[in-house]
VEXPA-474158 format. One line per 8 residues: number of its first residue (from 1); for each residue x, y, z negated of C-alpha. Coordinates in steps of 0.02 Angstrom, whole numbers, plus 50000, padded with zeros to 5 digits. Layout:
# VEXPA-474158
NUM) X/Y/Z; ...
# end
This chain:
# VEXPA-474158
1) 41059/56230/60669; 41100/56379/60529; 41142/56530/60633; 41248/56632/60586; 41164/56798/60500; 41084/56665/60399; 41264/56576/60338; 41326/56770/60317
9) 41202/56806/60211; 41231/56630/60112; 41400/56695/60092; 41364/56855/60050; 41245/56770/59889; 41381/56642/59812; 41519/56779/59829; 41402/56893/59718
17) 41340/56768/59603; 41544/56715/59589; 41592/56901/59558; 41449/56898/59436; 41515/56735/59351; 41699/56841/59341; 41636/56980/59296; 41528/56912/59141
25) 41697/56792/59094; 41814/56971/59104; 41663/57062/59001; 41677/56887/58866; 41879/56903/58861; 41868/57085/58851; 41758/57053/58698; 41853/56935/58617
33) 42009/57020/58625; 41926/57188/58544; 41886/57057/58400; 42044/56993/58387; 42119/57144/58403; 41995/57216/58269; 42038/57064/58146; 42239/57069/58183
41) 42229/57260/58103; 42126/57192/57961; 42261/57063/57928; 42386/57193/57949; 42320/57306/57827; 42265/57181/57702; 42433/57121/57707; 42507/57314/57685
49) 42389/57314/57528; 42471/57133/57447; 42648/57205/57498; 42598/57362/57423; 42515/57292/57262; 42662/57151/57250; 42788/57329/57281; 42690/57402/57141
57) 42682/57267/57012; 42878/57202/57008; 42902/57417/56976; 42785/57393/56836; 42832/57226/56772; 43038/57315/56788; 43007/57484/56730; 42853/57429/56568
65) 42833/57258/56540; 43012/57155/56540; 43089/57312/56391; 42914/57297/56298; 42917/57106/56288; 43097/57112/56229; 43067/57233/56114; 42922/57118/56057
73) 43045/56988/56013; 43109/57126/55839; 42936/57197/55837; 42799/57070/55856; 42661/57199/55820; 42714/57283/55989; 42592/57248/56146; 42648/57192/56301
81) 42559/57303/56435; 42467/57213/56556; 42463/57198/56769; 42462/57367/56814; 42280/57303/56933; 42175/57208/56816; 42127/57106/56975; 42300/57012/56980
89) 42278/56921/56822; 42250/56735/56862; 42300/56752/57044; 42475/56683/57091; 42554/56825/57095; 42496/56860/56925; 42536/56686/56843; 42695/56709/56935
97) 42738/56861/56836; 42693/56811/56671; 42799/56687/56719; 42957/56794/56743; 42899/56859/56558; 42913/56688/56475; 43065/56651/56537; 43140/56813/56479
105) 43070/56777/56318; 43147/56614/56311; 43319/56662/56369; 43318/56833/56247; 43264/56724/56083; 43422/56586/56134; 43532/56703/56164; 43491/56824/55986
113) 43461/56640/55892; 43646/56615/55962; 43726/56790/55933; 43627/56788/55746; 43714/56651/55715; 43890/56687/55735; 43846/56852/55639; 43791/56739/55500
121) 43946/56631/55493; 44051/56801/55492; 43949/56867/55356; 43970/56708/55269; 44149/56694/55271; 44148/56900/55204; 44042/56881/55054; 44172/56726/55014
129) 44307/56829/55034; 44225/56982/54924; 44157/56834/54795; 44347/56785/54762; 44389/56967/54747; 44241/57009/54609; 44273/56804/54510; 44476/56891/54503
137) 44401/57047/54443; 44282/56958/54306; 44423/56861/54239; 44521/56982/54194; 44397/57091/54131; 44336/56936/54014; 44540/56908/53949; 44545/57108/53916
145) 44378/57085/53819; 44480/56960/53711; 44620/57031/53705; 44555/57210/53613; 44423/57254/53480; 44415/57430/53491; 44245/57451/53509; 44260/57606/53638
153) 44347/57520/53748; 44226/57361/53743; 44124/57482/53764; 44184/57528/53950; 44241/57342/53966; 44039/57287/53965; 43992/57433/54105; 44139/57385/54214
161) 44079/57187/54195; 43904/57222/54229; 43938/57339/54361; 44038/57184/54437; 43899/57071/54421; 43793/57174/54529; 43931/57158/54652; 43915/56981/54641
169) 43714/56988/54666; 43748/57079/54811; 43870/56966/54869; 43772/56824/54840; 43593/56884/54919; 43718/56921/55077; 43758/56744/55092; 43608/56664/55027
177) 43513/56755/55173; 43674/56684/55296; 43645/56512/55238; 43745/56476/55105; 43701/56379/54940; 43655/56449/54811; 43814/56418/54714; 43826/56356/54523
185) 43774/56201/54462; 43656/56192/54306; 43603/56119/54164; 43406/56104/54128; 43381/56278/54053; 43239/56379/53984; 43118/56457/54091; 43133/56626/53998
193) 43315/56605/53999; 43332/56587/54195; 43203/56752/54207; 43298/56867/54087; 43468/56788/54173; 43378/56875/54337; 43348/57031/54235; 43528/57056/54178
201) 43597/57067/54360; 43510/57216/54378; 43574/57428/54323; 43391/57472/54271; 43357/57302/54170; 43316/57395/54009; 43154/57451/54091; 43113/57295/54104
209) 42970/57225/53974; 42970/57024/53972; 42801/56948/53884; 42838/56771/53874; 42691/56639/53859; 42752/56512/53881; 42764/56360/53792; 42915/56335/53685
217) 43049/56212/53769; 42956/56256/53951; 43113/56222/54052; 43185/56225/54260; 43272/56061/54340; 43446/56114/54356; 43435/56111/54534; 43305/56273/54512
225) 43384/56373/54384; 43482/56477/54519; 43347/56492/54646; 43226/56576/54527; 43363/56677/54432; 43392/56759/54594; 43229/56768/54663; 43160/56845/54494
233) 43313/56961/54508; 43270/57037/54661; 43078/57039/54634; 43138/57159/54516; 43274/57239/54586; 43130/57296/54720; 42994/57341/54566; 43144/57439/54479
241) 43181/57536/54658; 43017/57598/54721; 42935/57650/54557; 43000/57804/54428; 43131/57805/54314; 43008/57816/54164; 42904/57676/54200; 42919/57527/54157
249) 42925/57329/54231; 42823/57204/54159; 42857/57058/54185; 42712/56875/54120; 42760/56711/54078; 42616/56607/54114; 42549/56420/54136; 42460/56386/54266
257) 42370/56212/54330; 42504/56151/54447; 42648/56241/54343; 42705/56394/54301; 42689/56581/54364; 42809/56737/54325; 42707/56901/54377; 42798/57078/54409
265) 42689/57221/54413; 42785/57398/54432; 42697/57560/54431; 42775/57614/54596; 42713/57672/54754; 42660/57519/54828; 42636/57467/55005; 42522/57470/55143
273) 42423/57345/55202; 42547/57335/55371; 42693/57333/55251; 42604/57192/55144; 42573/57075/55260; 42750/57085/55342; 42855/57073/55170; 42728/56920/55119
281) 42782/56832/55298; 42989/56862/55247; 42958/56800/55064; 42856/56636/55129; 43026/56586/55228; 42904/56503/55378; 42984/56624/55529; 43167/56620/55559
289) 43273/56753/55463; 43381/56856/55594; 43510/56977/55534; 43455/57101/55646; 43284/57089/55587; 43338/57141/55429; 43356/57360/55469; 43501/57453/55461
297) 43573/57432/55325; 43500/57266/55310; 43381/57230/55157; 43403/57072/55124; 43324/57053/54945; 43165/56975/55039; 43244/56875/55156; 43337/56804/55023
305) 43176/56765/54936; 43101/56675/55070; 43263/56558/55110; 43256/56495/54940; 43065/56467/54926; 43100/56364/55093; 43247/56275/55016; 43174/56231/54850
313) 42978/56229/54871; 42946/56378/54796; 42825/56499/54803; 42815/56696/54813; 42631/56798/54818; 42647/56987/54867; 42455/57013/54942; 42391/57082/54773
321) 42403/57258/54719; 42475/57301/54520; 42331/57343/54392; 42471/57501/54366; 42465/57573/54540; 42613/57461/54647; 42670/57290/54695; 42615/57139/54613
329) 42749/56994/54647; 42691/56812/54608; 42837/56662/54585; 42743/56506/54570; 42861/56367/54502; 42776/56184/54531; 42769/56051/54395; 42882/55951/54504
337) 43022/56080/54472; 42977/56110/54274; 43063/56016/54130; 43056/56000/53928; 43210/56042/53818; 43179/56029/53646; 43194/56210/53577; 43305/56149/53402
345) 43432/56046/53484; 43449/56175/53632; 43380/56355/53599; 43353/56483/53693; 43459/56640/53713; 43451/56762/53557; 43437/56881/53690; 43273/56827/53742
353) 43090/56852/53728; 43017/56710/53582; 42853/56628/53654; 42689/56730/53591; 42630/56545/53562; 42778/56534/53409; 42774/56695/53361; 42653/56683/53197
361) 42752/56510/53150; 42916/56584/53179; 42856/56751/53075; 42787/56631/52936; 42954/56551/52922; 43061/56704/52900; 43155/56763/53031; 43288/56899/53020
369) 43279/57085/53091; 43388/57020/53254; 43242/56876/53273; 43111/56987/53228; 43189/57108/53385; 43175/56972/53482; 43005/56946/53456; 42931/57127/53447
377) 43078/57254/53490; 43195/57296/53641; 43398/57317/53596; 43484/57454/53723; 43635/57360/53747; 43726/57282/53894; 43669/57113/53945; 43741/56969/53852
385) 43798/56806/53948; 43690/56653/53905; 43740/56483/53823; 43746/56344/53937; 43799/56208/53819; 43805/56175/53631; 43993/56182/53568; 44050/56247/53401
393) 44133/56393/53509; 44047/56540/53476; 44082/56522/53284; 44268/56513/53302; 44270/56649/53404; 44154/56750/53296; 44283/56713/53139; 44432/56768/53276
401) 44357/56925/53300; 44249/57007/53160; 44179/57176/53150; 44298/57285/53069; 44243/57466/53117; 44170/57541/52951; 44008/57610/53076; 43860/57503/53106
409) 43865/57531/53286; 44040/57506/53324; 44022/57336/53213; 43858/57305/53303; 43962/57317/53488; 44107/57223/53416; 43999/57059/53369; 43929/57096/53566
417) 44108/57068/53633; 44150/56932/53502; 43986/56834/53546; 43998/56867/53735; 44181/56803/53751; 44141/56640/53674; 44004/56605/53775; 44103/56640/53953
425) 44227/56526/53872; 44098/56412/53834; 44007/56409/53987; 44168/56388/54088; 44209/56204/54037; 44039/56161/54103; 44041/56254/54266; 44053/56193/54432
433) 44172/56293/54505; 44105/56376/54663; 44108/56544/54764; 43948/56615/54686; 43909/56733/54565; 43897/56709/54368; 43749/56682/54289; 43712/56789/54150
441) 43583/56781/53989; 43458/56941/53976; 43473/57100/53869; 43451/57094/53689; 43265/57089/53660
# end
């Protein structure tokens, strides 16, 4: 039988070893919670330092990033900055906000693409509008030009029309670069004749120097006659701007394997390599032309340029520098888009260069002092319209109207008026009728 010191005692031991079980449990939970505890304020700041970076990046994505990457859109030279911590990129939050940027992107390009585009079909609709205006104007220059012979006043009558027909270049690059067509229909012409027709459109065309090799009878489809009269026009239009007043433009005629090539090389100041590279992307007409890409004002001569190259599958070189110190301007003109007239049953404009493959044949056989111009010399008056058909016009004009002045110049200036009147009325039984500008011959060579 246990007595009872002996059971106390018994007691006594499991209550301590209980209080010792407790104790060592409270001491585990105690423990435990310190390393929850510990962990919770981890958590807690961790998750201060997301909110903080998250905080941090939508200020910088707001405040640098979304105006950069729409200014990127006008200016694709300009960098987007990147996440404001390096460490984001390729997280989620980072793919998330490049993200936000594509979508801005996308919305910003639909929305200018849409905007452009009713600012194109305005524009369009103006340079109709002014077009009708300058063909009103040309008429009635053309009936005052046959009405009078006084040699003064044809005189001012040739500077007001070719004043007008820069208008009408103008008018016409405007809505060539808005989508329009390119306006007349033509006849196969010469080569040199659609070059010189470019150089006539122009106020500084006398400094202009055309060396044609070409072969004689080297011709355009009619559907390219227009495109590369304006494209050569403002190839040189840009020469005859950025380069002195003293110097001249000189322009090749050249065969090359696949076709033909018409160099411009002014003596300007060039470009830089920056410069280069952007005006050879406009005149290759792969990137969308946007009117607000163009400056303020607009230059359009380029964009113009690279709508038709796109239109007609042509091609325009600006990466080489000119031997003479500027801008050397390449038109390429495939075989595909060449033709042969035969030179005696349809010849060339008086006005223009002679082939230096004819010239020692043509010499041989005689030619006259206005020929022999033509072949060596350069004539200082306004430019002459070309012949686009073969009519017995001119001649009954010329015997309507003959030089009377006793001077050689004011005879000289009256056979200029005589000549050019027959030829508009020439030309305008064979015209298509449309809302684009004339096309004129070059200046007397």
């Amino acid at each position: 039988m246990i007595e009872l010191p002996d059971l106390a005692v018994g007691g006594l031991a499991v209550g301590t070893l209980s209080a010792l079980a407790l104790g060592g449990g409270l001491l585990r939970s105690r423990r435990q919670l310190t390393r929850q505890r510990t962990e919770t304020d981890a958590l807690r700041s961790r998750l201060d330092a997301a909110l903080h970076t998250l905080t941090a990046e939508v200020e910088h994505l707001a405040a640098q990033r979304v105006p950069v990457a729409a200014r990127q859109l006008a200016h694709p030279h300009v960098t987007v900055p990147g996440p404001l911590h390096p460490h984001t990129a390729g997280t989620p939050l980072g793919i998330a906000l490049e993200g936000v940027l594509l979508g801005l992107r996308a919305e910003l390009s639909a929305q200018r693409t849409r905007i452009d585009a009713a600012a194109q079909a305005g524009m369009r609709g103006a340079t109709r509008e002014i077009q009708a205006a300058l063909y009103r104007l040309q008429d009635a220059l053309r009936q005052l030009q046959q009405r009078y012979d006084d040699p003064e006043l044809a005189q001012t009558l040739f500077q007001l029309d070719h004043e007008n027909e820069q208008s009408l270049r103008r008018a016409q690059v405007a809505a060539v670069v808005c989508g329009a067509w390119v306006g007349l229909a033509r006849e196969e012409s010469h080569l040199v004749d659609a070059v010189t027709g470019g150089q006539s459109r122009l106020a500084g065309y006398h400094r202009v120097k055309v060396h044609n090799h070409l072969e004689t009878g080297t011709a355009l489809v009619s559907h390219a006659v227009e495109p590369v009269a304006i494209i050569v026009a403002e190839l040189l239009d840009n020469a005859l701007r950025h380069s002195a007043p003293d110097t001249d433009v000189v322009v090749n005629l050249e065969h090359v394997h696949h076709g033909v090539c018409v160099t411009v090389d002014d003596a300007g100041v060039g470009m830089t390599q920056d410069e280069r590279a952007h005006a050879q992307r406009t005149v290759a007409g792969t990137e969308p032309i946007l009117l607000t890409s163009l400056g303020d004002p607009p230059r359009m001569g380029l964009a113009a340029i690279g709508q038709l190259t796109r239109q007609f599958d042509l091609g325009v070189d600006l990466s080489s520098p000119s031997p003479y110190g500027g801008v050397r301007a390449v038109l390429r003109v495939e075989s595909h888009l060449l033709s042969r007239i035969d030179p005696v049953e349809q010849p060339p404009a008086v006005s223009t260069p002679r082939s230096t493959r004819k010239a020692t044949a043509e010499a041989s056989h005689g030619y006259g002092t206005d020929d022999a111009a033509a072949l060596t010399g350069h004539h200082d008056e306004l430019p002459q319209r070309r012949r686009r058909t073969r009519t017995a016009a001119p001649k009954a004009s010329a015997a309507e109207h003959p030089a009377r002045s006793p001077e050689d110049a004011a005879a000289a200036l009256g056979a200029l008026q005589s000549g050019t009147a027959a030829a508009r009325a020439d030309g305008a039984a064979t015209d298509v009728p449309t809302n684009e500008t004339d096309h004129k011959g070059g200046p007397a060579r």
